[in-house]
N, C-alpha and C positions, 0 to 999 in steps of 0.2 A: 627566524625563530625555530627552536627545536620540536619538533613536534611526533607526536606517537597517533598514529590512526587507525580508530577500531571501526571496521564494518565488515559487511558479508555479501550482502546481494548486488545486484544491478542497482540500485536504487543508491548507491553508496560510490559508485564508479567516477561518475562526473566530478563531484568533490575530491576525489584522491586525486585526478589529473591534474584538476584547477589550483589544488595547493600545490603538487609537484611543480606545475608552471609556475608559478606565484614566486619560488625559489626558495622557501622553503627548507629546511633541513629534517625530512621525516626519518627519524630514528629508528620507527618498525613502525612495520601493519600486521594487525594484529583483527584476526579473521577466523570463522569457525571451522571445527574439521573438517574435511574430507568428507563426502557423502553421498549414498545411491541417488540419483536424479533421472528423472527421463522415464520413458516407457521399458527398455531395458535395463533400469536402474543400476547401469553403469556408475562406478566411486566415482566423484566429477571434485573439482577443487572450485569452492563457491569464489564470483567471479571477482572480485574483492583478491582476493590470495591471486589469481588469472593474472589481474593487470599490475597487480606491485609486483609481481616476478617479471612482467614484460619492460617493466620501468627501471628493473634491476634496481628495487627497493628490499630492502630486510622483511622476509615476512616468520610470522609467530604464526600456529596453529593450536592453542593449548586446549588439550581437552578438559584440564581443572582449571581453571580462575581463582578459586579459593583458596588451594592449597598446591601444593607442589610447588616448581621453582617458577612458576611465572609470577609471582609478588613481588619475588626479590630480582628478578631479571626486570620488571617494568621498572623497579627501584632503582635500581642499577645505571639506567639510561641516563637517568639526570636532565632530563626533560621538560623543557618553559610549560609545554599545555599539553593535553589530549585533546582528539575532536572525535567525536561520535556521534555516528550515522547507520542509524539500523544494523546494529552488531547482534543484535537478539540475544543477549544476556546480561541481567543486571550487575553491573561494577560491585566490590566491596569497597566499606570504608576505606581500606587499607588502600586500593586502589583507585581510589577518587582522589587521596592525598600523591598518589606519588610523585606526579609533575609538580614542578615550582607553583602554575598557576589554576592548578585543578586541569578539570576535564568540563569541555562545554560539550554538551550535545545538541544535533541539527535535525529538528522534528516537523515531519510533515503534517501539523497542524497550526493555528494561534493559537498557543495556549493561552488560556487553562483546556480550552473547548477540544477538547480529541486529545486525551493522554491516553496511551495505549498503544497497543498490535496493531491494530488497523484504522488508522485515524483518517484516510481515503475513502477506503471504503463506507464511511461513520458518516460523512461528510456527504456524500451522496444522499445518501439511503435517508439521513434525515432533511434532504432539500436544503441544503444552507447555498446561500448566494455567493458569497465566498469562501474560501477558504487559504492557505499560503504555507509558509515554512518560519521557523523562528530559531533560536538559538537560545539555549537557556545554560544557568551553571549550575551543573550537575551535585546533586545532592543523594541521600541515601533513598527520599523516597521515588518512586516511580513517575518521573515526565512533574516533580512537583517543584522543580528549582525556580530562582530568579531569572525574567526573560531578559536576554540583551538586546535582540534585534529581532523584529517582526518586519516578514515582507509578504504582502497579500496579493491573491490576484482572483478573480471571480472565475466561478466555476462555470463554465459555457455551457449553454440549450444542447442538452444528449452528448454530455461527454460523459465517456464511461473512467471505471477505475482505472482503465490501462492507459489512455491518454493522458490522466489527471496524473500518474505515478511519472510520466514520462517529463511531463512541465515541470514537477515541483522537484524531479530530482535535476534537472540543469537549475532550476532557482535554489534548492537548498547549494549547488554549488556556489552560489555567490554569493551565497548567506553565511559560507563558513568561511572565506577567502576575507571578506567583509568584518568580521567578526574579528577572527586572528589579527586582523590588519591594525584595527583599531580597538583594542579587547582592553587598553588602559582607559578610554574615551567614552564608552558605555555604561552606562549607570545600572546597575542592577534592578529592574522592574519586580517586587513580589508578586506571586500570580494573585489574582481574588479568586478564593477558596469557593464561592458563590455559585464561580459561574463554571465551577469545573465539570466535564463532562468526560465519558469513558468511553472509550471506544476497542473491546476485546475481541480476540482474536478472530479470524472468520473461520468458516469452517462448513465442509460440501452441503447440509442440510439450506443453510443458509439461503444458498442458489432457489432453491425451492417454490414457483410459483402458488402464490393463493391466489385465487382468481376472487375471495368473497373480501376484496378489498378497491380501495377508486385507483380506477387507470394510472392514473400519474405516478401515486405510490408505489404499484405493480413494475409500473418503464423503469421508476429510481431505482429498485430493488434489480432488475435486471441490469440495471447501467454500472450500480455498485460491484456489481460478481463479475462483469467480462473486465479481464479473462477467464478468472478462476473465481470460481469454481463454475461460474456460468450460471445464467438461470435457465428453468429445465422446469419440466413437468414429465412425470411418470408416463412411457408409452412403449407398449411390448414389452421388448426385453430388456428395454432400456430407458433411460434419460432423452429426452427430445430439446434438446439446448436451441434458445432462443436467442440468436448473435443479435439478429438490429431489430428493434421496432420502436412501435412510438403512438404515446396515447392518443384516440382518437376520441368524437361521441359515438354514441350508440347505446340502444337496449338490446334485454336480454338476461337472461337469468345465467348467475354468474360461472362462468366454466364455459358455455355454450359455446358453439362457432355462429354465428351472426353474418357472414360474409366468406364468401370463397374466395373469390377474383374481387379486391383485395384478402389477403386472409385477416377473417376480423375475431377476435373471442369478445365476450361481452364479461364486465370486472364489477362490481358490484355500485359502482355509476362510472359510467363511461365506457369505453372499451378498449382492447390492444390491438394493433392493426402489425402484425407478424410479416415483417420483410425479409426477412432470411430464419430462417431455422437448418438444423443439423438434427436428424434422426441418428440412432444407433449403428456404427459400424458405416455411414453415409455420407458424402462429400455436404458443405452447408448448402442449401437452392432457395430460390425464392418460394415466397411462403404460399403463393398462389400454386405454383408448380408441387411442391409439397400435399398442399389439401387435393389436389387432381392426382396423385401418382399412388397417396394413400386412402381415397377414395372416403374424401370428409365430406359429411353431407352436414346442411344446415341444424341446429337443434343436436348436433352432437357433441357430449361433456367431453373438452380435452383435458384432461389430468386430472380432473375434479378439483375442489377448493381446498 
């Protein structure tokens, strides 16, 4: 099959290989510009564009979608389907029709439940027991198409966002291989309007501990952000990022340290027991070693609520 593939990130890689093997005939990959990344915000080519150029595939980089020649150049192709994978910009009508057979895209949620920017992160934070990746056909509104194929898998005890993006982007690869393979055989599912659920973009406040919440919620909320934005409570001159921990009991008025050797904060029931933290400008340490080096005494508010 002919095929045109938009995506951008890491998260979109595994699927361009998996249909490049599959045999495939991709007619372009089509990926966002050029852009600073990194601490020296060196121009980096997002890794989507990386690996179609190492596969000696065609790659597009257009800064308009809407206008200019990339309408008439996707039209051009004469292309059975598109498949989209976290491309981060919404299709026009004009290009939802170009391919023969539309455009499916492969969403790391079940829809209807996580349509959005961050349906990982969503998925966490609100404790759902599973979650997977689906394939849907592409319509004008946002993550609202007919689903073709759902494949689910349960969200594991203290996995974070980074693990979860790592699973479900080798599953969204077989989700889209699957899909393509058999895209005549699949009946189109409408989502239930019902049950839909949103899940917008993250962004650094987010990471933010409140301690005047229950433990559990507090782990979710930090399991969600690592890597990024990380969860963090205000300390000196900076952010004190909390890589692992994991609710435990304990009282305590919420914020407090409750325990040194483990380091324990006390959450509004329950507590956090901090096994690794990262101070400002600071390699990560265990979090006993941390309350000793920064000289944490019992009954002291770390970051407030």
């Amino acid at each position: 099959m002919k095929l045109v593939f938009f995506g951008t990130p890491e998260f979109a890689v595994p699927a361009l290989d998996a249909l490049h093997a599959a045999g495939h005939a991709l007619a372009l990959v089509v990926a966002q510009p050029d852009a600073p990344a990194g601490r020296g915000q060196a121009v980096r080519s997002p890794a989507v564009a990386e690996r179609a150029r190492a596969l000696g595939l065609p790659v597009a980089q257009p800064r308009a979608i809407k206008t200019g020649d990339f309408p008439a150049q996707l039209e051009g192709l004469g292309a059975d389907l598109a498949v989209v994978i976290a491309y981060g910009r919404i299709l026009t009508p004009r290009l939802l029709r170009a391919p023969h057979h539309g455009c499916i895209n492969v969403h790391a949620s079940l829809l209807p439940r996580w349509r959005g920017a961050a349906p990982i992160q969503w998925a966490i934070l609100a404790g759902d027991a599973e979650t997977g990746v689906c394939t849907q056909q592409m319509e004008e509104g946002l993550d609202t198409g007919p689903v073709l194929l759902s494949l689910p898998t349960a969200i594991a005890p203290g996995e974070t966002a980074g693990a979860l993006h790592d699973r479900l982007s080798a599953l969204a690869a077989v989700a889209a291989v699957d899909t393509v393979a058999r895209l005549s055989q699949l009946p189109p599912r409408p989502q239930d309007e019902t049950y839909a659920t949103w899940a917008p973009k993250i962004d650094r406040e987010m990471g933010r501990v409140r301690w005047n919440r229950p433990a559990d919620a507090v782990e979710r909320r930090i399991r969600a952000m690592t890597p990024w934005p990380g969860g963090w409570v205000p300390w000196n001159e900076g952010p004190l990022r909390i890589e692992h921990c994991r609710a435990v009991d304990g009282l305590g008025s919420p914020g407090t340290v409750i325990s040194l050797d483990p380091l324990r904060v006390a959450c509004e029931s329950g507590a956090l027991e901090l096994a690794s933290v990262r101070a400002p400008g600071r390699k990560t340490v265990r979090g006993a070693e941390f309350a000793k080096s920064a000289r944490l005494t019992i009954g002291l508010d770390l970051g407030g609520s």
